[in-house]
FIZA-714818 format. One line per field, with one value per residue: residue in one letter; x, z, y of N, C-alpha, C in turn. Coordinates in steps of 0.001 Angstrom, whole numbers. Layout:
code: A; ...;
n_xx: X; ...;
n_zz: Z; ...;
n_yy: Y; ...;
ca_xx: X; ...;
ca_zz: Z; ...;
ca_yy: Y; ...;
c_xx: X; ...;
c_zz: Z; ...;
c_yy: Y; ...;
//
This chain:
code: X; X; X; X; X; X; X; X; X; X; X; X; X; X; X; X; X; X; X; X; X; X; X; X; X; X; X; X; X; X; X; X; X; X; X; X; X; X; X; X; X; X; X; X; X; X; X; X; X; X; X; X; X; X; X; X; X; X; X; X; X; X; X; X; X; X; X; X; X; X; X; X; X; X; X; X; X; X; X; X; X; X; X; X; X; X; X; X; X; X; X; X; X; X; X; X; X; X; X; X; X; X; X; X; X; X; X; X; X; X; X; X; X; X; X; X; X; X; X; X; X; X; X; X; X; X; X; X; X; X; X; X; X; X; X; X; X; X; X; X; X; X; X; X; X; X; X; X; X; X; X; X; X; X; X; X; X; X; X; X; X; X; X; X; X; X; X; X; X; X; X; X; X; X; X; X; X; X; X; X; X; X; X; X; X; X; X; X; X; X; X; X; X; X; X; X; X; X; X; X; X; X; X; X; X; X; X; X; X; X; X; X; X; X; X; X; X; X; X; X; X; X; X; X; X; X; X; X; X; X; X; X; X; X; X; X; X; X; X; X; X; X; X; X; X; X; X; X; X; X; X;
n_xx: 39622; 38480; 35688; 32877; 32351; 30650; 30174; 28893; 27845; 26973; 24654; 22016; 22012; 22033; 24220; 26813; 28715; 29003; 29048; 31684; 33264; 32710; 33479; 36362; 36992; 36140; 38323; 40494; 40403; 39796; 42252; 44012; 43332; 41465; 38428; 35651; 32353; 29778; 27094; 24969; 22117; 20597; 18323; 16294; 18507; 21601; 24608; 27262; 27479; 28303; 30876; 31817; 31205; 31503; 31688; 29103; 25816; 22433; 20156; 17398; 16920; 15269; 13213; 12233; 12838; 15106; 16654; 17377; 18649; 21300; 21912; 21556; 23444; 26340; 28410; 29655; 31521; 34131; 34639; 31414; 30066; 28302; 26527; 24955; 21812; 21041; 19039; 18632; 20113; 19421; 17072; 17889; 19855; 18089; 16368; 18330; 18811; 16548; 16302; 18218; 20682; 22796; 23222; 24308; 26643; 28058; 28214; 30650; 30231; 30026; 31457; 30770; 30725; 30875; 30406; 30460; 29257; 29758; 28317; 29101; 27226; 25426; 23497; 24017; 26070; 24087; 22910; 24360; 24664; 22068; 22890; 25198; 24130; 22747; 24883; 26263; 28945; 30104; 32064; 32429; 32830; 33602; 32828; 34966; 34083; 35800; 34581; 33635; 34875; 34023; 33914; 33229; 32419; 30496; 31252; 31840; 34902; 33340; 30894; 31554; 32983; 31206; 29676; 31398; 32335; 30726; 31124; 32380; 35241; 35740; 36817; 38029; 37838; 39503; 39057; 40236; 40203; 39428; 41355; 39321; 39184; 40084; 38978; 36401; 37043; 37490; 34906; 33746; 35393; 34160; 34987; 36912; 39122; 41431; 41802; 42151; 44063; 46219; 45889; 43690; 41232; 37689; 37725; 39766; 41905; 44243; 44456; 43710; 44309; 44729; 48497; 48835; 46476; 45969; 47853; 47392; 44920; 46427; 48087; 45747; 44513; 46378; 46640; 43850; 43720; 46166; 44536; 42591; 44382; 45188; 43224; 43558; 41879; 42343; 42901; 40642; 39126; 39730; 42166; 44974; 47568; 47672; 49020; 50083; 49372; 50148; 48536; 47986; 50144; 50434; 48648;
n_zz: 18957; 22312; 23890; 24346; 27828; 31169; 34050; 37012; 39975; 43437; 46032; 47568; 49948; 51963; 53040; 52571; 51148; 48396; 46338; 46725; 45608; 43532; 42304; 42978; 40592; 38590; 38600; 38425; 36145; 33887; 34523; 33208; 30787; 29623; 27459; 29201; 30819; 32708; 34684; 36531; 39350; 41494; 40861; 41569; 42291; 42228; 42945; 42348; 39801; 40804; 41595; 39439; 36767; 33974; 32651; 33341; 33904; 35067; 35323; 35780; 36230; 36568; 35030; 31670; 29097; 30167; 30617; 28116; 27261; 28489; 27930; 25086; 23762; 24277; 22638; 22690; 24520; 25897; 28440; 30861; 33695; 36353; 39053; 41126; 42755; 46557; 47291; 44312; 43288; 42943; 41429; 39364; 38357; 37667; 35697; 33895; 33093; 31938; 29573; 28755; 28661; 30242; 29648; 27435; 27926; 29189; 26924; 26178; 24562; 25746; 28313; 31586; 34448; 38581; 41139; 44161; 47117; 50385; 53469; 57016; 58493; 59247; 56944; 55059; 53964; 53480; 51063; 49459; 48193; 46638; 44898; 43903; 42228; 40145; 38330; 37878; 36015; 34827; 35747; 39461; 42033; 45854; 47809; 50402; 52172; 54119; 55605; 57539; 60188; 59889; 61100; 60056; 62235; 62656; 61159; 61867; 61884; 61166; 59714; 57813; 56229; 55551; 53818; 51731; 51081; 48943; 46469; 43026; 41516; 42756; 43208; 45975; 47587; 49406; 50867; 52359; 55197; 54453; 55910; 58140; 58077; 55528; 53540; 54260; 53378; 50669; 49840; 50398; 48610; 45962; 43811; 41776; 43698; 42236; 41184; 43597; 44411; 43214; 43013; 42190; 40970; 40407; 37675; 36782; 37721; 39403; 43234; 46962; 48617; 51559; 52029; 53553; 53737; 51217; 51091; 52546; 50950; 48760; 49248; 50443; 47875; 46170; 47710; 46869; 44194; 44006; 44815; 42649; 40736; 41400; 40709; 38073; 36944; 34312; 32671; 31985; 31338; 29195; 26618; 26513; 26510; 28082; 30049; 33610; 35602; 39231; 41946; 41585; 39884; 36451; 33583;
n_yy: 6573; 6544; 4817; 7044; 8130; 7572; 9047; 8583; 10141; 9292; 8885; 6846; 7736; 10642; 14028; 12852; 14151; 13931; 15727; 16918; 14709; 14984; 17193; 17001; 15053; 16260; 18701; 16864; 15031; 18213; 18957; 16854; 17226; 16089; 16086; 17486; 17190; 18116; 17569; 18595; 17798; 18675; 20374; 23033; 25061; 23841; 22707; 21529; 23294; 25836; 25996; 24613; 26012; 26575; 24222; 22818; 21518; 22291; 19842; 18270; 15232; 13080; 13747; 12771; 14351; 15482; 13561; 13419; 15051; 14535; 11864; 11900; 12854; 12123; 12128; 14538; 14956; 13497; 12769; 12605; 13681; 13370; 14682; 13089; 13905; 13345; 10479; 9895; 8044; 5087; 5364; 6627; 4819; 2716; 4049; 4274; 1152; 888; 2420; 470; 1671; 497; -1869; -1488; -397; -3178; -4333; -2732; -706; 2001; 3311; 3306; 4289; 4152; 6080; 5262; 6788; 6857; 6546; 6731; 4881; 2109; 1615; 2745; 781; -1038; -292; -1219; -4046; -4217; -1740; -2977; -4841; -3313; -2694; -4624; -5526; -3689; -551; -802; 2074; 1938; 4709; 5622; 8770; 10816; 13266; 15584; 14590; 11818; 8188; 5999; 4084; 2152; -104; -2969; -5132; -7823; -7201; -5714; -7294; -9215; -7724; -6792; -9153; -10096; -9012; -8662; -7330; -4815; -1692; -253; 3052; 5910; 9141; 11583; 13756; 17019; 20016; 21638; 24909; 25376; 24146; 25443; 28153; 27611; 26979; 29625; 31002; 30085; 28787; 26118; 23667; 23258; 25900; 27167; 26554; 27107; 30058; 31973; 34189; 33279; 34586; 34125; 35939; 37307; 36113; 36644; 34556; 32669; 31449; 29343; 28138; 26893; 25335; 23718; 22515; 21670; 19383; 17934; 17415; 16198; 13621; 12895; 12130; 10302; 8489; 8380; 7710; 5126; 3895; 3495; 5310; 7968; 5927; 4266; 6198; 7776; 8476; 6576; 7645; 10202; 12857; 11797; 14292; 16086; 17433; 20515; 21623; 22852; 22275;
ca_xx: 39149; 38155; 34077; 32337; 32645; 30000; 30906; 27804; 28378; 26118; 24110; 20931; 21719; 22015; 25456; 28029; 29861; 28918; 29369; 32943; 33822; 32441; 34504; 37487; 36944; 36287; 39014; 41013; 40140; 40133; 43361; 44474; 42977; 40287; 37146; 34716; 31266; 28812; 25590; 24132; 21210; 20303; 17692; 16698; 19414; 22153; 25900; 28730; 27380; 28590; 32280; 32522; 29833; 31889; 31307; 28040; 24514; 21645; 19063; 16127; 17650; 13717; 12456; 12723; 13621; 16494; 17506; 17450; 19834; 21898; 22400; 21710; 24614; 27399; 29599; 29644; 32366; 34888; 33802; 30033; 30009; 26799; 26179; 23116; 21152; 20402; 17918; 18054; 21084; 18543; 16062; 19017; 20338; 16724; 16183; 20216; 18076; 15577; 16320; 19631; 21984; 23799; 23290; 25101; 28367; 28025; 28957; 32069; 29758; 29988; 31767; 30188; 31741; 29854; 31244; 28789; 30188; 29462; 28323; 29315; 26101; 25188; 22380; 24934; 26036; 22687; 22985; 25703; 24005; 20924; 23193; 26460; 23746; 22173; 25864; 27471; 29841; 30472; 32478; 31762; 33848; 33096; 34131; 34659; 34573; 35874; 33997; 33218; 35309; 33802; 34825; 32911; 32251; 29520; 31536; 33227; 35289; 32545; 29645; 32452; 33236; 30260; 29379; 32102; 33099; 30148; 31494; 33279; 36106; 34794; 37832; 37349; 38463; 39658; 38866; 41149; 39613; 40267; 41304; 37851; 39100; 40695; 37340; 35570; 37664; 37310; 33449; 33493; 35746; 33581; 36191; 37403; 39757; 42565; 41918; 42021; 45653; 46453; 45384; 42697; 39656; 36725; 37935; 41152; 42530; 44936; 43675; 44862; 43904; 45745; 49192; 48537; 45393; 46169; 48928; 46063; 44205; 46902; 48570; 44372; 44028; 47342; 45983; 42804; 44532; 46955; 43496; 42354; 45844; 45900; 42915; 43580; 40735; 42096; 43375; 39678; 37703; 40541; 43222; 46543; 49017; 47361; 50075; 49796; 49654; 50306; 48200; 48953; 50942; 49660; 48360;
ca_zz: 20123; 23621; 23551; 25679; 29276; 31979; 35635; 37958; 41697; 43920; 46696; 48277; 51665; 51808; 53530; 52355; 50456; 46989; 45195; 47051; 45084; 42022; 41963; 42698; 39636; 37520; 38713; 37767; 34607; 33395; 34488; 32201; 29546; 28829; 27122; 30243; 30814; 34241; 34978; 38572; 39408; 42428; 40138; 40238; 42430; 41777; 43820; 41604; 38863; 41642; 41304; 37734; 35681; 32271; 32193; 33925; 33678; 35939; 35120; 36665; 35918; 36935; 33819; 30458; 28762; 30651; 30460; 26814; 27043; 28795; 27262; 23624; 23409; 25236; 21745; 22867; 25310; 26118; 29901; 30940; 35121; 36613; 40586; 41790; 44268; 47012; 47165; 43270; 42832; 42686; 40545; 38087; 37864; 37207; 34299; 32741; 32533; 31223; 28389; 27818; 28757; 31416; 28650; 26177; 28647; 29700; 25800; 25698; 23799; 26188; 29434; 33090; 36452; 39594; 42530; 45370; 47913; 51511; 55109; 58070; 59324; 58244; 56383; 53752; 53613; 53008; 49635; 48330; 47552; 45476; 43787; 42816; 41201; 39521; 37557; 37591; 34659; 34970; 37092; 40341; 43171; 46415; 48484; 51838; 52334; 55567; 55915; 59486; 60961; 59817; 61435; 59938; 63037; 62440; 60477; 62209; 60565; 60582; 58905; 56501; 55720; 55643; 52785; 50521; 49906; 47878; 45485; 42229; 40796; 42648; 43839; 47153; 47600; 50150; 50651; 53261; 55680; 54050; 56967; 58130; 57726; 54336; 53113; 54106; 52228; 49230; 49541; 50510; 47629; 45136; 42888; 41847; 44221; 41545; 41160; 44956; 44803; 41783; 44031; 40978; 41057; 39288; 36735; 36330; 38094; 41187; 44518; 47840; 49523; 52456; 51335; 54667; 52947; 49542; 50869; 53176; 49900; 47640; 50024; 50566; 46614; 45943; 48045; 46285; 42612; 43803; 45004; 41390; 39665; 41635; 40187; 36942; 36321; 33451; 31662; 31744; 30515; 28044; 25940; 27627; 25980; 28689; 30992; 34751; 37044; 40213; 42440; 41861; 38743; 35136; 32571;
ca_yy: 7342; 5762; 5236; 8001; 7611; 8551; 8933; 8930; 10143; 9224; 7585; 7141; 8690; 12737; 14639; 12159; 14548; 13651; 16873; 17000; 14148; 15093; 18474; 16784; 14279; 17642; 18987; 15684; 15156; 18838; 18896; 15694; 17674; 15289; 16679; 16824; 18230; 17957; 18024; 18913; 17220; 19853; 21188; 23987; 25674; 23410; 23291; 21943; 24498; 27120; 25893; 24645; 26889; 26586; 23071; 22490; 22445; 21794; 19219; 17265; 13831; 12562; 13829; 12323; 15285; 15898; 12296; 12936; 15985; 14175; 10556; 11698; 13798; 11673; 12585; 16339; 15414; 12231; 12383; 13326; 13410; 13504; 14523; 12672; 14357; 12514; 9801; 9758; 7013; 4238; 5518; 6871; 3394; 1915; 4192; 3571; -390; 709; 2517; 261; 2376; -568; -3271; -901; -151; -4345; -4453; -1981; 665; 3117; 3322; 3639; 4189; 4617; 6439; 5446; 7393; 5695; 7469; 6125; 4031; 1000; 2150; 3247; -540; -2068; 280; -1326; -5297; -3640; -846; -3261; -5902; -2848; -2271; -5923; -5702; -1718; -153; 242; 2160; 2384; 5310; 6249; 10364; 11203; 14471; 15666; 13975; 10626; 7427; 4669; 3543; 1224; -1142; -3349; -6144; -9320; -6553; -5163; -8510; -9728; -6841; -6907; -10037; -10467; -8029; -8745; -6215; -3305; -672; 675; 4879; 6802; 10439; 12034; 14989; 18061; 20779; 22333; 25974; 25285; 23654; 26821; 29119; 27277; 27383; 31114; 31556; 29380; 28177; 25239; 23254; 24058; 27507; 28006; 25809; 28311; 31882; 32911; 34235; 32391; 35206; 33630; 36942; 37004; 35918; 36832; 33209; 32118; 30620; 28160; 26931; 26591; 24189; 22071; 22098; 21288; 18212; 16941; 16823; 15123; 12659; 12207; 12262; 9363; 7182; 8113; 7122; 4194; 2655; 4105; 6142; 8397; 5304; 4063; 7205; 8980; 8064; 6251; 9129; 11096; 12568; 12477; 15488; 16498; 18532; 21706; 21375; 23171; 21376;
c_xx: 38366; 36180; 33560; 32244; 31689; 29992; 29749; 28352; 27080; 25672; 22459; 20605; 22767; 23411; 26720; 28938; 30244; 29613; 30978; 33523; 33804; 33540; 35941; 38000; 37086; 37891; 40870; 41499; 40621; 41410; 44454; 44239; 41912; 38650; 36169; 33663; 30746; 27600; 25164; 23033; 20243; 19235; 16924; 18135; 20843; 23573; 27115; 28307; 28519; 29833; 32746; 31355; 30116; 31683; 29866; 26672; 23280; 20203; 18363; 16350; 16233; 13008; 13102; 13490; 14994; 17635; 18278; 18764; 20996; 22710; 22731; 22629; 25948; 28745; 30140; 30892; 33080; 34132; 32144; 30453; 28690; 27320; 25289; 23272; 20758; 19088; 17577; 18968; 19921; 17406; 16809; 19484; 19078; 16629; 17222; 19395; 17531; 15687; 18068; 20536; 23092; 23876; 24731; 26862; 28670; 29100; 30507; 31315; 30085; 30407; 31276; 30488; 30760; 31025; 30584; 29369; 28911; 29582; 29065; 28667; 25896; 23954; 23080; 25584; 24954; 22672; 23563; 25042; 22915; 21479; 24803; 25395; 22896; 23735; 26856; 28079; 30208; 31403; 32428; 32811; 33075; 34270; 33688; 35112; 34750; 35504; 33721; 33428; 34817; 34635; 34306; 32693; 31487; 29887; 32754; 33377; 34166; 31759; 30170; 32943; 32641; 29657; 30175; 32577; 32101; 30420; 32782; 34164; 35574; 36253; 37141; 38698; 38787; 39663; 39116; 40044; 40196; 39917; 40174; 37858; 39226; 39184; 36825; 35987; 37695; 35450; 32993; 34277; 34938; 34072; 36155; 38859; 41154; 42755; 42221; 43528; 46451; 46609; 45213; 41832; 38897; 37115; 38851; 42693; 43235; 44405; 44134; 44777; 45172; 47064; 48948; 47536; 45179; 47185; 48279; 45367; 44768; 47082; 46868; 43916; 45265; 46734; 45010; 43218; 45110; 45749; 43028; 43399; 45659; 44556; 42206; 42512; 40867; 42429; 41926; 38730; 38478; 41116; 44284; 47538; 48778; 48154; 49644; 50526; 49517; 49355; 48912; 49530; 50320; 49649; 48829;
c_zz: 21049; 23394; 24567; 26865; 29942; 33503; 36100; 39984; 42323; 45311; 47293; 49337; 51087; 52742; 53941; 51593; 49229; 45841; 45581; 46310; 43719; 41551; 42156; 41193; 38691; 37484; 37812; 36452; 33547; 33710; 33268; 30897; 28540; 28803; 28247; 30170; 32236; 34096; 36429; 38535; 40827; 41868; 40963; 40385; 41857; 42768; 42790; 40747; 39658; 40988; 40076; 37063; 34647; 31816; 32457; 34034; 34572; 35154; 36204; 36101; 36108; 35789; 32007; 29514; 28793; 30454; 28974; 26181; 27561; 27820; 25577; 23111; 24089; 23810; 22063; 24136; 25156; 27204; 30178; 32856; 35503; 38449; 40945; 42587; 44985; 47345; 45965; 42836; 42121; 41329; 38997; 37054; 36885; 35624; 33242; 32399; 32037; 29656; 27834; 27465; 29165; 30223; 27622; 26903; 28910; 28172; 25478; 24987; 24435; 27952; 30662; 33935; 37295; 40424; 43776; 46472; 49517; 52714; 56361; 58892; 58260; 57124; 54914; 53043; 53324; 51465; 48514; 47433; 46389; 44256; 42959; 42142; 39850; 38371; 37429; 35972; 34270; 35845; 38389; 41530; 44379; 47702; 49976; 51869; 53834; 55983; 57430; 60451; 61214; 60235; 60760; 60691; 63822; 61728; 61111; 61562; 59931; 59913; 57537; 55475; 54901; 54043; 51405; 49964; 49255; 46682; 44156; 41648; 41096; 43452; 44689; 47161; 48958; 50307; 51729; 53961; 55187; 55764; 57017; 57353; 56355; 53273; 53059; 53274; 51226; 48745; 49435; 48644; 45870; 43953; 43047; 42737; 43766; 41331; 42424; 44751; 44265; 42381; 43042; 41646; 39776; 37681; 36103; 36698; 39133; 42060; 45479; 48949; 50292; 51508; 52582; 53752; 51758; 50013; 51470; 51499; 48852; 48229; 49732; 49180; 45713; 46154; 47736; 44990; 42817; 43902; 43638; 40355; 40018; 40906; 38806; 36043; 34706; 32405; 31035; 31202; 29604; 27018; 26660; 27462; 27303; 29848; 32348; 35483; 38284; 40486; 42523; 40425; 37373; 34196; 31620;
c_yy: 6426; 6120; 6539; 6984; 8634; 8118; 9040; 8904; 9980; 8390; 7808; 8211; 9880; 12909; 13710; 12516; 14341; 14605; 17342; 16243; 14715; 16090; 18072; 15893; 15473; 18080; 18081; 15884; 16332; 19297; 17705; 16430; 16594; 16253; 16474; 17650; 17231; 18373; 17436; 18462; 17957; 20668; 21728; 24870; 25200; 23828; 23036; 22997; 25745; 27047; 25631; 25424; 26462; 25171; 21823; 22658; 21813; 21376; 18822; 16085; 12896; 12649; 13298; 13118; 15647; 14844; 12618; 14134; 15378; 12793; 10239; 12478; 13371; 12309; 14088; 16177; 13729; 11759; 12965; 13188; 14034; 13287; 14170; 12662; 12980; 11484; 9060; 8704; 5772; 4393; 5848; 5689; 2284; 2532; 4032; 2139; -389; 1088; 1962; 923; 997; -1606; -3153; -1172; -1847; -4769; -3973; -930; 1723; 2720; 4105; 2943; 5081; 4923; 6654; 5840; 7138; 6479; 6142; 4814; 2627; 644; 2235; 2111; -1299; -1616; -604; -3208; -5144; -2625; -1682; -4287; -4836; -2103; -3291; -5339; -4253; -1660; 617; 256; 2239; 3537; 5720; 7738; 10144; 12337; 14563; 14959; 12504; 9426; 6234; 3786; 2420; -70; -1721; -4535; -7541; -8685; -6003; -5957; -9294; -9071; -7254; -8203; -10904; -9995; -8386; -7891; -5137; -2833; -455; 2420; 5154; 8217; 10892; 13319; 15867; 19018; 21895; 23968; 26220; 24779; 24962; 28008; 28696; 27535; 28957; 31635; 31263; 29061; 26444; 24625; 23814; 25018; 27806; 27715; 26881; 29680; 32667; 32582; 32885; 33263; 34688; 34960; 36663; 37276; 36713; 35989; 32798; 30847; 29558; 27191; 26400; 25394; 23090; 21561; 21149; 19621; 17319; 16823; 16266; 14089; 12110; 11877; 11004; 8518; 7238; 7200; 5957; 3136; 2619; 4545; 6899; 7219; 4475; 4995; 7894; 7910; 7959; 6669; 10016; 11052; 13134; 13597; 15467; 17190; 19988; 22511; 21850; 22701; 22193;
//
């Protein structure tokens, strides 16, 4: 059996669409049929909880305690995925050093993947020199969400340049605009991405969700699934029997 694997999403800077990623990774995964669990870091309200509940639980990732629910139980699942709230990437990473978490995964004990998910400004690039030396020998992605019509517009080629090619073996992501209205009906509906594709309730009952937007949804999480396939995510946190799916498609 593959060692435990723990996904951390995250970044310093706030409305980059973190917990968008995260739910598509859920989504992912529990589609592959790999053992997964989450924990929201939104404490006390908490947002992925909303969409995955059955596999999710809201901590304070700040407190030791919580750390300790978290890290001392990685056997309780294959995957662990963690949404860190904003601001808290940094401080997350500091305590993985401290108590020898990063040392452990550096070994092969235990596998960790970052998904520092990247705004537009260049603010969001200054991140990336302090948080890839705080996970050399891990894996770290970096992603661009295109949310709100994001252009990245701050990076042009000598500053982009200038950034990454300090960077050893780090994947870069793409995260496509999902269609605004289609977005909103998934939030109104508070489901998982696949359940909306599906047209169930959170019950697992029949929907009556736009067939228009179930097909924006389905097409914009193809597209994130192939950026996962392509830089073979489940073959790094599962077992390599594990067969790929389609958006859409029932496990």
């Amino acid at each position: 059996m593959a060692s435990p694997a723990v996904v951390l999403v995250g970044a310093d800077k706030g409305g980059v669409g973190k917990t968008t990623v995260a739910r598509t990774l859920l989504d992912y995964l529990l589609a592959r049929k790999l053992p997964t669990r989450a924990f929201d870091t939104e404490s006390p309200k908490g947002t992925l909880k909303r969409f995955h509940p059955d596999v999710t639980e809201i901590v304070d990732i700040t407190t030791v305690a919580d750390q300790m629910r978290i890290f001392d139980s990685l056997s309780d699942a294959q995957v662990t995925v963690i949404d860190v709230r904003a601001g808290l990437l940094t401080p997350t990473l500091k305590a993985l050093r401290d108590i020898g978490f990063t040392d452990a995964a550096r070994k092969g004990q235990i596998s960790l993947t970052l998904f520092h998910i990247l705004g537009p400004s260049i603010s969001s690039l200054e991140e990336i020199a302090e948080t890839a030396e705080s996970v050399t020998g891990t894996r770290y992605h970096l992603v661009k969400n295109f949310i709100n019509n994001t252009s990245f517009f701050e990076w042009d080629q000598a500053t982009y340049e200038n950034y990454f090619s300090r960077l050893q073996g780090v994947a870069e992501i793409t995260i496509p605009k999902l269609n605004e209205m289609a977005a909103e009906q998934v939030e109104l509906a508070s489901v998982p991405f696949l359940t909306f594709v599906a047209n169930k309730t959170s019950k697992g009952e029949s929907a009556a969700y736009s067939f228009v937007l179930r097909g924006y949804v389905r097409h914009w999480l193809s597209h994130v699934w192939a950026e996962y396939d392509r830089i073979k995510l489940s073959d790094h946190l599962g077992p390599r029997d594990v067969v790929p799916l389609r958006a859409g498609q029932q496990g």
